[in-house]
C-alpha positions in Angstrom: 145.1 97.0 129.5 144.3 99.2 126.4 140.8 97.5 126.1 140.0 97.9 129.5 140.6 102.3 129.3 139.1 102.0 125.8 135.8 100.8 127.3 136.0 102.7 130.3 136.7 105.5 128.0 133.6 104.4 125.8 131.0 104.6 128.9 132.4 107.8 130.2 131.3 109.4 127.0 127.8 107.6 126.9 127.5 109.2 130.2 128.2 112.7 129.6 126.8 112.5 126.0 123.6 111.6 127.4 120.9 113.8 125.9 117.7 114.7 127.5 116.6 117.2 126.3 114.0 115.9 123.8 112.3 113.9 126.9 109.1 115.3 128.1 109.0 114.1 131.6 106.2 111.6 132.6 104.1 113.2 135.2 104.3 110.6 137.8 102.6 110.7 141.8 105.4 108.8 142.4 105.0 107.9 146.6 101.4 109.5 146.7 100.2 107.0 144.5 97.1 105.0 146.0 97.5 102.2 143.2 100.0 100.2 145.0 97.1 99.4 147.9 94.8 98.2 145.3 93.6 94.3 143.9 94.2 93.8 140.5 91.3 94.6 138.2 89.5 91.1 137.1 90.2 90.0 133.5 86.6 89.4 133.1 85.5 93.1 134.3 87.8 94.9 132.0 85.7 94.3 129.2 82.6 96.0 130.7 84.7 99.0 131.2 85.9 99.5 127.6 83.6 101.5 125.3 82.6 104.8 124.3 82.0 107.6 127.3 80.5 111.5 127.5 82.9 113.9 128.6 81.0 116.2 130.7 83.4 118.0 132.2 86.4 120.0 130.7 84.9 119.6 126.9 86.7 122.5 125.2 90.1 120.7 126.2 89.0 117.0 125.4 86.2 117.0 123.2 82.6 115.7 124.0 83.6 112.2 123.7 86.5 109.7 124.6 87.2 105.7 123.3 88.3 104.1 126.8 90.3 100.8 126.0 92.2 98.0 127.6 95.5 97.3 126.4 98.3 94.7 128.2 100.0 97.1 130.0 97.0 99.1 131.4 94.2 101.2 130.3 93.8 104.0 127.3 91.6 107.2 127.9 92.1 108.6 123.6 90.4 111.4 122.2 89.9 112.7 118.5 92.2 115.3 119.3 95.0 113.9 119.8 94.7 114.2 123.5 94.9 110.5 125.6 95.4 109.4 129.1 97.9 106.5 129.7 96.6 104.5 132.9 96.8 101.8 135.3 93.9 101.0 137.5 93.0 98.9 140.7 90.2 98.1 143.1 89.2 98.2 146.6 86.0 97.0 148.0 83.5 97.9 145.1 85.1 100.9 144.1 87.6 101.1 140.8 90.5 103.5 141.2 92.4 104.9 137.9 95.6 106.7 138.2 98.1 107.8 135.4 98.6 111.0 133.2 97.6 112.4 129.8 99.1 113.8 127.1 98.7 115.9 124.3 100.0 114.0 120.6 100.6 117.2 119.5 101.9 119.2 121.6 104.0 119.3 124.9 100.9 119.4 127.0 100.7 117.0 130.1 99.9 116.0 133.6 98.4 113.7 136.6 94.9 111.9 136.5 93.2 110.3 139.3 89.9 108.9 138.5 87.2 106.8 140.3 84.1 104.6 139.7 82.2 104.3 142.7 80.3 101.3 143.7 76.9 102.9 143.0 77.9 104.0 139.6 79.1 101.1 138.0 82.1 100.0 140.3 80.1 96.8 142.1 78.3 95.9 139.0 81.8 95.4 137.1 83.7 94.3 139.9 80.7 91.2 139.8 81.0 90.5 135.9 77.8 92.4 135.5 76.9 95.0 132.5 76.8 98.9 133.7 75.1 100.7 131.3 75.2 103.6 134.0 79.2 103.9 135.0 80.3 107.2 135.4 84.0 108.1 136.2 85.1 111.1 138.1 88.0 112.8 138.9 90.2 115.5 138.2 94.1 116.2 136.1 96.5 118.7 136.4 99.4 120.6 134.6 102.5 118.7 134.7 103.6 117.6 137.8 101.1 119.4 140.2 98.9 118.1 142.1 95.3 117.2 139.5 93.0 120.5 140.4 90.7 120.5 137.9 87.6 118.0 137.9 86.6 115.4 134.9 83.8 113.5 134.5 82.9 110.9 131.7 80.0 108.9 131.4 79.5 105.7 129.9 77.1 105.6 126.4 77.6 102.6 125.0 80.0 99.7 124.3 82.0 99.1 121.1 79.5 98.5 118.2 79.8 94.6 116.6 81.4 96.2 113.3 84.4 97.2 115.7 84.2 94.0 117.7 84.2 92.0 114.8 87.0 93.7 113.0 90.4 92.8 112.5 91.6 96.0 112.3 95.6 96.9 112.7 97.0 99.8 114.6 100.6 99.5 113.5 103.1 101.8 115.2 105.8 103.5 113.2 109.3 103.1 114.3 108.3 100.2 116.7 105.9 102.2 118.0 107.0 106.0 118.5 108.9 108.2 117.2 111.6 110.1 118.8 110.5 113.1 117.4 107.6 112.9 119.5 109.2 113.1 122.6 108.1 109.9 124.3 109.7 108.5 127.7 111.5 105.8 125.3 113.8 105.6 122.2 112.2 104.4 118.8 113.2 101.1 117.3 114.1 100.3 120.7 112.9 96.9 122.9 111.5 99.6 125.5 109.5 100.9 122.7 107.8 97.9 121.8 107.1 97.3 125.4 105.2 100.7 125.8 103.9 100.7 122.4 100.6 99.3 123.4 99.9 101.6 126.1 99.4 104.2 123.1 97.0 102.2 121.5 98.6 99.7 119.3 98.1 96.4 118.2 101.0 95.8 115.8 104.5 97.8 114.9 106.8 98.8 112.1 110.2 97.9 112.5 113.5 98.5 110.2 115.7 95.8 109.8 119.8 96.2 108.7 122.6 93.9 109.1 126.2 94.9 110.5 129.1 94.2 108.8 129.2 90.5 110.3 125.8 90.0 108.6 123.6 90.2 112.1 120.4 91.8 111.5 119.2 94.5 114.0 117.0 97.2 113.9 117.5 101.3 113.3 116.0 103.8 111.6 118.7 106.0 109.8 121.7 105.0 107.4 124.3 106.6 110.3 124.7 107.1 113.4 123.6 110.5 114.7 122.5 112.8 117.6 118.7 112.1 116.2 118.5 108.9 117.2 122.0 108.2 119.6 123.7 109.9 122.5 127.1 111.2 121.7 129.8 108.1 121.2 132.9 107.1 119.7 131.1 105.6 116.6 129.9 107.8 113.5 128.9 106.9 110.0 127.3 104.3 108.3 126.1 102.3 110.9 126.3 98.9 108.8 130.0 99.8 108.7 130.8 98.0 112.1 130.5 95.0 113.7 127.3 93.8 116.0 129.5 93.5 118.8 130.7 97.1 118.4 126.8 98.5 118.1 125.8 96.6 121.0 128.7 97.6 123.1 129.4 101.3 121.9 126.1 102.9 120.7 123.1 104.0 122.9 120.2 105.1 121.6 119.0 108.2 123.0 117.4 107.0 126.3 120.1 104.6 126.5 119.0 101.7 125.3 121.0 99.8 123.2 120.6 98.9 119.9 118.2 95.6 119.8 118.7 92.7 117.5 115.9 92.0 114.9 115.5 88.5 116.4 115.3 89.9 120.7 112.4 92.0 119.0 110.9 89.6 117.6 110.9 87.0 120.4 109.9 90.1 122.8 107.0 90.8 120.8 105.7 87.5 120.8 106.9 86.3 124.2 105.9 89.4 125.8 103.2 91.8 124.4 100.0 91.2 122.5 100.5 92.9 119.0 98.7 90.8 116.4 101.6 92.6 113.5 105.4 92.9 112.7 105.8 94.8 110.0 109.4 94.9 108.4 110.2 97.5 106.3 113.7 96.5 105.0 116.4 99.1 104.6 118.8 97.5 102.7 118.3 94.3 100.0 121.3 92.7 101.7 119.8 92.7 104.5 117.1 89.4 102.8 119.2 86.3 103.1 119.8 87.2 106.4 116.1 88.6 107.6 114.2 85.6 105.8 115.6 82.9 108.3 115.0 85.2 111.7 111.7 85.8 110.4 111.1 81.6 110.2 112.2 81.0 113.1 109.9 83.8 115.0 106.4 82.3 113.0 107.7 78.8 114.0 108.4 79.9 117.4 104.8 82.3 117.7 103.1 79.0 116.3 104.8 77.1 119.2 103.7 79.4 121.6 99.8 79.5 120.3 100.5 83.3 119.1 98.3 84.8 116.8 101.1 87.1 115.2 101.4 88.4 111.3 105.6 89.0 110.8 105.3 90.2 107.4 109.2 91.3 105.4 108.6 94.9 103.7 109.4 95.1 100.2 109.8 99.2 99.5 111.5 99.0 96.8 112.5 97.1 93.6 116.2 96.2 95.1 114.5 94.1 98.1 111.9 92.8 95.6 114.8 91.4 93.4 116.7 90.1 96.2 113.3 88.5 97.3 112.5 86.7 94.0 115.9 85.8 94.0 115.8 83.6 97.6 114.7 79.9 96.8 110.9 79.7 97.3 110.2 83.4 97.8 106.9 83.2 97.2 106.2 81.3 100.4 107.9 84.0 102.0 105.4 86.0 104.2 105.6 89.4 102.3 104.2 92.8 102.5 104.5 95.1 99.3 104.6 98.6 99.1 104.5 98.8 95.4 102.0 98.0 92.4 99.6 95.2 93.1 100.9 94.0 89.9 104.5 93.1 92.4 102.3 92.1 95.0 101.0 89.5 92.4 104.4 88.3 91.3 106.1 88.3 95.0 103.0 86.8 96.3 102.9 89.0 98.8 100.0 88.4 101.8 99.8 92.7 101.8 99.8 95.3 99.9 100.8 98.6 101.5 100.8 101.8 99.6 101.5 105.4 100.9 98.7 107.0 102.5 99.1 110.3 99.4 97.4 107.6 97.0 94.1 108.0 98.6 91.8 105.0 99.5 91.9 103.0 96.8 88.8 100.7 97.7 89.1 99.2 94.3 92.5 97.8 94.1 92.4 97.1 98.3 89.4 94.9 97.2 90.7 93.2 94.3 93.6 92.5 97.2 90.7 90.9 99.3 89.5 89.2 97.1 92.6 87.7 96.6 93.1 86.2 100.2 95.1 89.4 100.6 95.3 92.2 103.3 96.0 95.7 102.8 97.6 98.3 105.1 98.0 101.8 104.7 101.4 104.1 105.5 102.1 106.3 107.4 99.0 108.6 108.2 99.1 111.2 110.7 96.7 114.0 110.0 93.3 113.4 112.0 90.9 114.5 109.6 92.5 112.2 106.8 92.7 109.0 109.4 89.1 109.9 110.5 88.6 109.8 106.1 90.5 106.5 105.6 89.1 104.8 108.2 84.9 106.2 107.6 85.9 105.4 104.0 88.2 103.0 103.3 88.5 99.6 103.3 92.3 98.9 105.1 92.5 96.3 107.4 95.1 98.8 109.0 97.2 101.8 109.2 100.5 102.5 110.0 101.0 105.9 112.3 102.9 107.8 114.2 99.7 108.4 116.4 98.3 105.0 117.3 95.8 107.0 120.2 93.8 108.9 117.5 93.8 105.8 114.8 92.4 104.4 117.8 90.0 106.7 118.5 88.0 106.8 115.2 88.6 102.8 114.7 87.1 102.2 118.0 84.1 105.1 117.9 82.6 103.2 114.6 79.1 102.6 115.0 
């Protein structure tokens, strides 16, 4: 009987301790949406529609130029400012009909889209499997929730240059993909976030593993549980303190969703999305013994799957490097180091991953090639210096709180 008001107690407060206030609502047209009466888009037509367009409308709000870019949950409108338009898109007869909302990354700035190609410019061609050179979108956004008002038009310039096409490039998003700070619709290091993740422009995430007290490995950010990344609860403190069975029942993170194992992401990722990277960045060197045989069992089970997925453990500091080199055949552990390429060497680490404040690098990240090794980058958000490391560098990715505009300049290469 005590149990039963104990947890009855518990969801009472998860209820009322719900916090919204750091949600910026998703503009949605909700029952005047025109999506739902429209056909799938062909697999086979996406591809023509991806590329680089003119903006020829609205320029002093979304530059001269946007990357448009298929992702598996819909389509990505990015700018270099920051500015990007989440979308889904159907068809009906020969004309393609886009729906969604944009956002600013840096600011609180939103609202609706509707966008259409028309049969004439582009929409037939497409819909056949045919090239357009000559698409041109139109359509118009708004503020918020209102209804879009004001027009834009883009027009298609040319497709994504063989140096992007032929890249391998990573788009790793911090946190599992967002941040909470950033006021997105779902909670970081969350299996919601890695579902939307790619919708931002990813192609891979950063996750941070910890075990509970009964040595089950999930993933959270902070040493604690707090009001950053929880709604109000009974449990405070060191959040390794308790039990798995007391996270997943008690704690909610802040859009109330509970606190995901390392394994559920892992399968999730591979069972459900198409990121090509799992990056994790270990909080704690207890947490190795446990991480290392979770992490086998996800590359055995992408491998039986016919995944094409990197899960790489993060080695931040010298603490997990120890504990690594201390687990029987660590060196065929797939690694990623964020220290001196000297540790890389001796962990035999498949990355190398130093801090962005370091600068480019190019001749250590190509000794790393040269090696048979990758290198990454963390965690860059200025544009100018992601437009820098990616016009000058040699990374074979970054890590980012703003996936859309490392998408934008990876994708605009010539």
């Amino acid at each position: 009987m005590k149990v039963r008001i104990f947890f009855i107690i518990s969801l009472l407060l998860l209820i009322i301790g719900c916090n919204k206030e750091s949600l910026i609502p998703v503009p949605t047209s909700g029952i005047n949406s025109f999506l739902k009466e429209t056909h799938p888009i062909p697999a086979s037509s996406k591809p023509l529609m991806e590329g680089i367009y003119l903006v020829t409308t609205n320029t002093t709000i979304f530059g001269d130029t946007m990357v448009v870019k298929w992702n598996h949950s819909g389509i990505l409108f990015t700018c270099k400012n920051g500015k990007h338009f989440i979308m889904d898109a159907g068809y009906l007869d020969s004309v393609i009909f886009i729906q969604g909302y944009w956002r600013d990354g840096y600011s609180d700035a939103t609202g609706l889209c509707n966008m259409y190609i028309s049969g004439s410019e582009g929409g037939n061609d497409v819909l056949e499997g045919k090239p357009a050179p000559h698409i041109i979108l139109r359509g118009a956004y708004g503020t918020d929730n209102e209804a879009p008002n004001q027009s834009i038009t883009l027009q298609y310039v040319r497709p994504f240059s063989n140096k992007v096409k032929e890249s391998n490039f990573y788009i790793l998003g911090h946190r599992a993909g967002g941040r909470n700070s950033d006021r997105l619709p779902v909670s970081e290091n969350s299996i919601a976030m890695v579902k939307y993740t790619e919708r931002l422009g990813t192609t891979g995430i950063e996750v941070d593993p910890r075990i509970s007290s009964d040595r089950v490995a999930f993933i959270y950010h902070d040493p604690d549980i707090n009001t950053r990344l929880t709604q109000k609860g009974l449990l405070a403190g060191d959040v390794s303190a308790y039990t798995w069975i007391q996270l997943s029942s008690f704690v909610r993170l802040i859009h109330g969703e509970r606190i995901p194992s390392l394994e559920e992401v892992l399968t999730f990722a591979i069972d459900s999305t198409e990121l090509r990277f799992v990056y994790m960045d270990m909080k704690s060197a207890d947490a190795v013994p446990v991480v290392i045989p979770i992490q086998q069992r996800a590359i055995q089970h992408a491998k039986d799957k016919g995944r094409d997925i990197i899960i790489m453990m993060g080695i931040p500091d010298t603490d997990v490097l120890n504990a690594l080199m201390a687990y029987p055949d660590y060196q065929n552990v797939p690694s990623l180091c964020e220290l001196s390429v000297d540790d890389v060497r001796n962990a035999n680490s498949k990355v190398w991953a130093p801090r962005w404040t370091l600068g480019v690098q190019n001749d250590l990240v190509q000794q790393m090639h040269n090696e048979g090794r990758l290198a990454v980058c963390w965690t860059i958000d200025s544009p100018n210096w992601i437009r820098n490391y990616i016009d000058q560098g040699l990374f074979d990715g970054l890590v980012t709180n703003f996936p859309y505009v490392v998408a934008y300049h990876h994708y605009i290469q010539e």
